[in-house]
Steps between C-alpha positions, in 0.01 A plus 500: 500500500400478879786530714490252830716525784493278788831510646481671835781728469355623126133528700603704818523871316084398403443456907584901607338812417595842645306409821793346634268209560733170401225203616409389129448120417483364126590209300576696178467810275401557162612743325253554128588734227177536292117491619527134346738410739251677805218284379697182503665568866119522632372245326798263661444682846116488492443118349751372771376709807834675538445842649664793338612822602588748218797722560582843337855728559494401868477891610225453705512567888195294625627139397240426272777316227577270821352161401458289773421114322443402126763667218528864382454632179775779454414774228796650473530482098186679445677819527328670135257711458360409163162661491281739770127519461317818645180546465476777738829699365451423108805674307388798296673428162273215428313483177 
């Protein structure tokens, strides 16, 4: 289940980053738990011309999570590892 906030006190957290910058502007954030959830969030952003900026743990120092129009797509619940593929580094106790 997609998680949508739209309330601006619930959104203002999503418009800061460790920049310090604080000039964000959105109309709502979605927050997805499975890749199902990710696919549906783009479709919606992409069919109604809504741009999207996709936000991680809101460490970095350059703003880059700062939206500035459109709605943000927050993946804070993809916090797992399930599965690493290295092709370059393959483990040694494969058979």
């Amino acid at each position: 289940m997609i998680v949508v906030k739209k309330n601006p006190d619930e959104i203002l957290s999503y418009l800061e980053d460790a920049s310090n910058f604080r000039e964000g502007k959105i109309n709502k954030v979605f927050i997805p738990e499975n890749e199902n959830d990710v696919i549906e969030v783009l479709h919606h952003c992409t069919s109604n011309k809504i741009p999207l900026t996709v936000a991680g743990g809101g460490t970095g120092t350059v703003g880059g999570k700062i939206p500035r129009e459109g709605a943000l797509i927050s993946m804070e619940k993809f916090d797992k590892i399930k599965k690493i593929y290295d092709k370059y580094h393959p483990r040694s106790d494969k058979k």
